[in-house]
C-alpha positions in Angstrom: 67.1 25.7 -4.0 68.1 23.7 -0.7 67.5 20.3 -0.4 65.1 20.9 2.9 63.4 23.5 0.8 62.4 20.3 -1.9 61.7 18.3 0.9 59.2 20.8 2.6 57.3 21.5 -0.8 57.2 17.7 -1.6 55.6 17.3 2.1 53.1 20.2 1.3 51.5 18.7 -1.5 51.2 15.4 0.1 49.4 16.8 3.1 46.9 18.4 0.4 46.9 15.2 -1.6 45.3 13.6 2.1 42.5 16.0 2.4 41.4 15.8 -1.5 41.2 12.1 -0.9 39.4 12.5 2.6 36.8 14.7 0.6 36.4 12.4 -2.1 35.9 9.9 0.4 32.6 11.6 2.2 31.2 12.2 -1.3 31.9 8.8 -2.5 30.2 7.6 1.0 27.2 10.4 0.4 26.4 8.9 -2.8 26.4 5.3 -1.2 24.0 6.6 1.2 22.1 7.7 -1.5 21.9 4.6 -3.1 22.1 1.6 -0.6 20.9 3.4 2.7 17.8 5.9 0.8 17.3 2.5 -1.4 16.8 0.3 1.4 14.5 3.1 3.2 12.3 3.2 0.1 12.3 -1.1 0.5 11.2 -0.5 3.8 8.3 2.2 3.4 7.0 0.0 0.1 6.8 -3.2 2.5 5.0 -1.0 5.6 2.4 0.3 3.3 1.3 -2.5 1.8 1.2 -4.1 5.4 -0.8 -1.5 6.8 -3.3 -1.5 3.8 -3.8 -5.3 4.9 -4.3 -4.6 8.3 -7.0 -2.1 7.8 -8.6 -3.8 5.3 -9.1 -6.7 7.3 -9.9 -4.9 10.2 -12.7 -3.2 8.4 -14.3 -6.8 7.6 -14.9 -6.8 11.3 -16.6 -3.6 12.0 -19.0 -2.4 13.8 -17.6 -5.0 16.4 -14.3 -2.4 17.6 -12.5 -5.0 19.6 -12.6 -7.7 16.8 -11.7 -5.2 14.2 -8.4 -4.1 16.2 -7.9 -7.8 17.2 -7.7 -9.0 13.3 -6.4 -5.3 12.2 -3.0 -6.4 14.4 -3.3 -9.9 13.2 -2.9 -8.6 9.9 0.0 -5.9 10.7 3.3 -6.1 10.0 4.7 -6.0 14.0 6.7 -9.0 15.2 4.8 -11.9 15.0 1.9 -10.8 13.0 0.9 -12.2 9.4 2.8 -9.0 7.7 6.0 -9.1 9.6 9.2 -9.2 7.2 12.6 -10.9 9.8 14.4 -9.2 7.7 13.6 -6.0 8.5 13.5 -3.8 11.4 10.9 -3.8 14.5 7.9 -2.4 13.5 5.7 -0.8 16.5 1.7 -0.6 15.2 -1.2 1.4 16.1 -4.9 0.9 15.2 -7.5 3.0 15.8 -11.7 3.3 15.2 -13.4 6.1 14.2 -16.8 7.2 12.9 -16.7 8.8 8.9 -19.5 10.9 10.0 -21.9 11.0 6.8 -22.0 7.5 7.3 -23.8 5.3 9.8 -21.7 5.1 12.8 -22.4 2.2 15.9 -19.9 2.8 18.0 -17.5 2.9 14.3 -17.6 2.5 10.6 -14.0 2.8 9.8 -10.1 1.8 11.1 -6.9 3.7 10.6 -3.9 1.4 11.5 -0.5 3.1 11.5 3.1 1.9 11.5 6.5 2.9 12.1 9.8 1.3 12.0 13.5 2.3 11.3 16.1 1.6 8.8 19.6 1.6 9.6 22.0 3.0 7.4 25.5 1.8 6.9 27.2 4.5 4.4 24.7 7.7 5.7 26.6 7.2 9.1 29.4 9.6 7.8 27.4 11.6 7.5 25.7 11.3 11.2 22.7 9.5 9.9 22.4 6.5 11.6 18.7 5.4 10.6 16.0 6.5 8.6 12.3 6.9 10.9 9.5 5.2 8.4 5.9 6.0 9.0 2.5 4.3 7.1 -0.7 5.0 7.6 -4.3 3.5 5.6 -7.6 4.1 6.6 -10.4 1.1 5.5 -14.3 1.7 6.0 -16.2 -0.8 6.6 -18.3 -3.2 4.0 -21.4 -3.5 6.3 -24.0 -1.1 6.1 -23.1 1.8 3.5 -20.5 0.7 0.7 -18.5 3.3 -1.2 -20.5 4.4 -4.1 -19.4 3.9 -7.5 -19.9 4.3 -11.2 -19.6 0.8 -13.6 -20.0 0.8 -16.6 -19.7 -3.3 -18.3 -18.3 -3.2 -21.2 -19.4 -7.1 -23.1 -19.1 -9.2 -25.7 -22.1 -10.0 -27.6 -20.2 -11.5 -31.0 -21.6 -14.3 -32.7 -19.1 -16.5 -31.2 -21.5 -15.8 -27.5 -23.8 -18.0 -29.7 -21.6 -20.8 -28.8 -23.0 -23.7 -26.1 -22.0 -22.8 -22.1 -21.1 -25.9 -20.6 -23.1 -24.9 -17.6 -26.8 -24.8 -19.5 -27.9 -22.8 -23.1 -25.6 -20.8 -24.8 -22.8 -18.4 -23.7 -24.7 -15.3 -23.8 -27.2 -17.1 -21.3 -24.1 -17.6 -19.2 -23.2 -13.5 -19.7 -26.4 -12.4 -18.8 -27.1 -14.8 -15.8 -23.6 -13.7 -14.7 -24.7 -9.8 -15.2 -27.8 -10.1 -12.9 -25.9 -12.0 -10.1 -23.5 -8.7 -10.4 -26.3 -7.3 -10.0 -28.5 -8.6 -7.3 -25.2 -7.6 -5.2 -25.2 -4.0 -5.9 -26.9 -1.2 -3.9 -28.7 1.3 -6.2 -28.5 4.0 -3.3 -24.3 4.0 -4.1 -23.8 2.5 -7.4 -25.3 3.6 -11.2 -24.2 0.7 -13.3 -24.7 1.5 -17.4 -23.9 -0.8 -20.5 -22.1 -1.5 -23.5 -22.6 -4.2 -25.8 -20.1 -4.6 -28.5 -20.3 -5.3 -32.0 -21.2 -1.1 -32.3 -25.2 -1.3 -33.7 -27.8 1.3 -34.0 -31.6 1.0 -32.4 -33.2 -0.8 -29.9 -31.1 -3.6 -28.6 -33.8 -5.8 -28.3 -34.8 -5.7 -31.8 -31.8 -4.9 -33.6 -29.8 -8.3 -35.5 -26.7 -8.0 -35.4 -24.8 -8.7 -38.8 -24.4 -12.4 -39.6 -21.9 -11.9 -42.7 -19.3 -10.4 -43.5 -19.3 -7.4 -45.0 -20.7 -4.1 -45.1 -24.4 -3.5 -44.1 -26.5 -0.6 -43.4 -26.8 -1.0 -39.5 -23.7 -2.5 -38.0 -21.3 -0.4 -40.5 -23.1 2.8 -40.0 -20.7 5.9 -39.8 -19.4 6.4 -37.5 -20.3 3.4 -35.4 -23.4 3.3 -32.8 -22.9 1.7 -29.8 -25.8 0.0 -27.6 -25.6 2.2 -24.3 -27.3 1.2 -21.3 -27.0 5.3 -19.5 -25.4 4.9 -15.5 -28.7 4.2 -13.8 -29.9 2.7 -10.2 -33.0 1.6 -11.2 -32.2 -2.1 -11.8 -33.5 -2.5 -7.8 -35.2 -0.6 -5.7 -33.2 -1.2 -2.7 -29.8 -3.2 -1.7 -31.9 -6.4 -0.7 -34.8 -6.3 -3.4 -35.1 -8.2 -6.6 -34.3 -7.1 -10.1 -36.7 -4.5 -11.5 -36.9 -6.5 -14.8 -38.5 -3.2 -16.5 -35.4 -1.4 -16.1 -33.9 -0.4 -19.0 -30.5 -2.2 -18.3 -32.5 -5.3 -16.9 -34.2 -5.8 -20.1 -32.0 -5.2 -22.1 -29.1 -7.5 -20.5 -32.4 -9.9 -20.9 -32.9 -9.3 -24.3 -29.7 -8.4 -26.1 -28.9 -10.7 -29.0 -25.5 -11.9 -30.8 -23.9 -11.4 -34.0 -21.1 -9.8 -35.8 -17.3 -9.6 -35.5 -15.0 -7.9 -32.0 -13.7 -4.5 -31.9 -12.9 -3.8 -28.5 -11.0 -0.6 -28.1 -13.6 1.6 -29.3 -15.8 -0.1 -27.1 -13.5 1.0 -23.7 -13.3 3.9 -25.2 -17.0 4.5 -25.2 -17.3 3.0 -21.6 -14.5 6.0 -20.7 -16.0 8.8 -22.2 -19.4 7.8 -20.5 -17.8 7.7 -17.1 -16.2 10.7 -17.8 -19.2 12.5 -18.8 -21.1 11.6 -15.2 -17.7 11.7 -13.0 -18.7 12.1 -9.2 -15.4 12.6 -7.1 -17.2 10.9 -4.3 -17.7 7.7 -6.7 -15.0 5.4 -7.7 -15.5 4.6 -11.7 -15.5 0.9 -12.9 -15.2 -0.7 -16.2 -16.0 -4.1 -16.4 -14.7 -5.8 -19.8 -15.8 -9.4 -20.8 -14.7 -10.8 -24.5 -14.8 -14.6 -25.6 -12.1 -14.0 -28.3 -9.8 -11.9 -29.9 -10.3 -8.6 -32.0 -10.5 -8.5 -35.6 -12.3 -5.7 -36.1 -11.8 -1.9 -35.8 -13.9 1.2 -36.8 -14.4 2.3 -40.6 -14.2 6.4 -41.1 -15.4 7.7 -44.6 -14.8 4.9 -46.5 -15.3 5.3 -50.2 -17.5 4.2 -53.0 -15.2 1.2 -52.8 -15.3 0.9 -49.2 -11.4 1.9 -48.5 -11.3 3.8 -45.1 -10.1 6.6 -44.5 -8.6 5.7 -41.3 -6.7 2.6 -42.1 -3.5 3.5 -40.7 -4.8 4.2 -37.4 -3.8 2.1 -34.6 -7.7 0.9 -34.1 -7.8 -1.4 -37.3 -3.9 -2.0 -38.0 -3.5 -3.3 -34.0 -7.0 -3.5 -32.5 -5.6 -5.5 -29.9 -3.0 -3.6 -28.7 -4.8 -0.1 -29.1 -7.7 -1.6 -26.3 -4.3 -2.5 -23.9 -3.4 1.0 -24.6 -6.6 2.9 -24.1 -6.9 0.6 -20.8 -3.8 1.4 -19.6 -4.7 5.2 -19.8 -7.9 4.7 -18.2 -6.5 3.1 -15.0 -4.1 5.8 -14.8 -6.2 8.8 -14.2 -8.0 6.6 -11.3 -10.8 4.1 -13.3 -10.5 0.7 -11.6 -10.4 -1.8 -14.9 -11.8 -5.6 -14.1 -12.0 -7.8 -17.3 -12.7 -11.4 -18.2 -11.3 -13.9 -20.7 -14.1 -15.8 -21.6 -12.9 -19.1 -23.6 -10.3 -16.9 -25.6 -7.7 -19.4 -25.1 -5.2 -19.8 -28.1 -7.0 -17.1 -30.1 -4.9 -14.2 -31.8 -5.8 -10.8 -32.7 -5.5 -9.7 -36.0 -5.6 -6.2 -37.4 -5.6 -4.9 -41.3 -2.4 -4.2 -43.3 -2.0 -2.7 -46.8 -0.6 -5.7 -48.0 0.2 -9.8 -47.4 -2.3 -12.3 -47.0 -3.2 -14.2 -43.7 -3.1 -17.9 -42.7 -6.0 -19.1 -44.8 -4.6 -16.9 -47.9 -6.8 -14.2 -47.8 -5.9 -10.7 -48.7 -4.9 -8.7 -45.4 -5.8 -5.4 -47.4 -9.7 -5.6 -45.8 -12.5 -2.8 -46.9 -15.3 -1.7 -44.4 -17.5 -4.2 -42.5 -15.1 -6.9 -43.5 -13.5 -8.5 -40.9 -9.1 -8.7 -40.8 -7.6 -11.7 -41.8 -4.4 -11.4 -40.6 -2.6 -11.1 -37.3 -1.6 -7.7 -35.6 2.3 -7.1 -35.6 3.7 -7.6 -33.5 1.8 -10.6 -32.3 -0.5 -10.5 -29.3 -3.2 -13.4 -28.3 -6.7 -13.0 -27.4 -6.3 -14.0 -23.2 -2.8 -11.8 -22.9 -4.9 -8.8 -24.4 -7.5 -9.2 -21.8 -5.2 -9.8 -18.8 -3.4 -6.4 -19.6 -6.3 -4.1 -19.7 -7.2 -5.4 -16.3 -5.8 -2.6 -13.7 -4.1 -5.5 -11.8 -3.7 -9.4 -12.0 -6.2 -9.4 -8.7 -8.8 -8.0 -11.2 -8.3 -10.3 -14.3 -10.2 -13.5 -14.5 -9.4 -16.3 -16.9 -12.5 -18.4 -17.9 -10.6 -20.7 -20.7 -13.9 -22.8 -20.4 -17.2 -21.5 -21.9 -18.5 -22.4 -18.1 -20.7 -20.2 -15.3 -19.7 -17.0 -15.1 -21.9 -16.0 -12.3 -19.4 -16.7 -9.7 -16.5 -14.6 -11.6 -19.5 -11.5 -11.5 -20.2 -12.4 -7.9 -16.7 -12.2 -7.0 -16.5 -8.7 -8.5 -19.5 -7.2 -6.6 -18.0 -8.7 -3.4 -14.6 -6.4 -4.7 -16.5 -3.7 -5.6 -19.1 -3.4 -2.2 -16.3 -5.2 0.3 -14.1 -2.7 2.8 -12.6 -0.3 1.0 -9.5 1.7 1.3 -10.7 5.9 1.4 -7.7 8.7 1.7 -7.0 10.1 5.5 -9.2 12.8 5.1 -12.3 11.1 4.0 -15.3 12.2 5.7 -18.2 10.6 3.5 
């Protein structure tokens, strides 16, 4: 073969070297795109929607009055210069609107819809003639005057013998927990919102004359199998209207009035039960609550079939071993199919759940191998505390409350109804 005839073949595979590399080059740049460019977009749309939510929801404060709602829904948004703007991103152009939600009352509007849009530029998409992603946001709020969005709540709360303990704010802290109750309460409106109860130890019979245990061990009431829970049913007869005063002969008022304390904390069954009765009376219209309150940690968990010894059948399960850590769990699941979860820490600082365990003894040298009605010496592996329990069952850290003093819980309660009856957020299509 010729020398020209090397040459031209050696040329050849060069000039197809150049376009496998140009190729590789657009991929490589595609996959950039992917993750720079669509990253940054996704940045983008995270920060407009949680601008927009702000903006509506303080618009909504404002309503009925249209022009200060749109005045405090721009204030809010996230267009140059307003509370929500980000300088480090793109322009963002917003609109806000009124409307009437008509099964609701309506003068001249009862709800807002802002919506935002902005762009992202790309850097690597540009290859592939994408110069800027278009991102769009949209929440609609209605108001908190006149009609709130109904919902079911069930409180879940602690009525151990601990809650016999002083309150620093007058009596004892169950006289805090049920003045804190009522003041939850007296800002609820029975036309939108059943509100049932659960008091925890499990017990069987009337609340009001049932003792709770006061040793340890098993007893015929408390250790009944399987447990008994005091249940307050959803009701709205606790008032007869949104401004009238507590119908003290309802069976939820009476019983917050009369419910006494004793016994030792299992709180997961206790969720669990609070679950299963919102479940039970689900209204898609109704946003289901649980409100959780414990002064300490768990060391207790259900007994099933236990023996002529009193060995349990069920002491493997997750429920006695990590009591704790099974209430996170079960919370965790709640709040994921759509129940909003609030809870309270009430002077559980520097306490730590404990859970039973086939063998080992706890701090004080007491066997961790526990029979039924007896409460668990020893702490759950791995290790979790009393007020971290408490703050990870809550759905969010907005809707946890840490009361490390045995102090007035009425304000934490208030503070919750206001959530709970304050402008809401409802989906775009949301007529009522």
């Amino acid at each position: 073969m010729s020398r020209m005839g090397t040459l031209l073949r050696q040329d050849d595979e060069r000039g197809q070297a150049i376009v496998l590399l140009a190729v590789t080059l657009v991929v490589l740049l595609g996959a950039a795109a992917l993750v720079v460019d669509v990253g940054r977009a996704y940045v983008v749309k995270r920060h407009l929607q949680a601008s927009v939510d702000a903006a509506a929801l303080a618009g909504a404060q404002s309503l009925p009055d249209v022009n200060a709602a749109t005045a405090a829904a721009n204030s809010y948004s996230g267009k140059p210069g307003a509370k929500n703007d980000a300088t480090n991103l793109p322009d963002v152009a917003t609109s806000v609107t009124t409307k009437c939600l008509s099964t609701h009352p309506c003068n001249p509007a009862n709800a807002i819809v802002v919506d935002e849009t902005t762009t992202s530029p790309t850097i690597f998409a540009k290859v592939l003639g994408i110069d800027s992603f278009t991102i769009h946001a949209r929440a609609t709020a209605l108001m908190s005057t006149g009609v709130p969005a109904p919902a079911h709540i069930m409180i879940v709360v602690d009525r151990t013998g601990s809650m016999n303990n002083p309150c620093n704010a007058g009596g004892t802290k169950m006289t805090c927990l049920k003045d804190g109750v009522k003041a939850f309460l007296g800002g609820m409106d029975p036309a939108y919102n059943k509100v049932g109860l659960i008091a925890f130890p499990p017990g069987t019979g009337n609340p009001c004359t049932f003792n709770p245990k006061t040793t340890d061990g098993p007893t015929s009431d408390y250790d009944a199998h399987p447990n008994g829970y005091v249940v307050v049913p959803l009701s709205n007869d606790y008032k007869t209207s949104a401004t009238s005063p507590l119908n003290t002969s309802s069976a939820l008022v009476s019983t917050i009035n009369c419910i006494k304390a004793g016994g030792t904390t299992a709180t997961a069954t206790a969720i669990d039960v609070a679950h299963q009765t919102l479940i039970a009376n689900h209204d898609p219209k109704a946003q289901d609550v649980i409100i959780f309150l414990t002064d300490g940690e768990s060391n207790y968990g259900p007994c099933t079939n236990p023996n002529g010894s009193g060995v349990c059948s069920n002491n493997s399960s997750p429920y006695r071993t990590t009591p704790c850590h099974q209430a996170v769990t079960s919370a965790h699941a709640f709040d994921a199919s759509g129940t909003e979860i609030y809870t309270i820490a009430y002077g559980a600082s520097g306490l730590t759940c404990r859970g039973w365990a086939s063998s080992g003894t706890g701090p004080d040298g007491a066997s961790c191998n526990k029979k039924n009605g007896y409460q668990f010496n020893c702490y759950e592996v791995p290790s979790i505390t009393a007020a971290t329990e408490v703050s990870e069952m809550a759905s969010d850290s907005t809707k946890f409350f840490n009361e490390p003093n045995p102090g007035d819980l009425t304000t934490a309660f208030q503070t919750i109804a206001e959530d709970l009856s304050g402008p809401a957020l409802v989906d775009d299509s949301y007529t009522g």
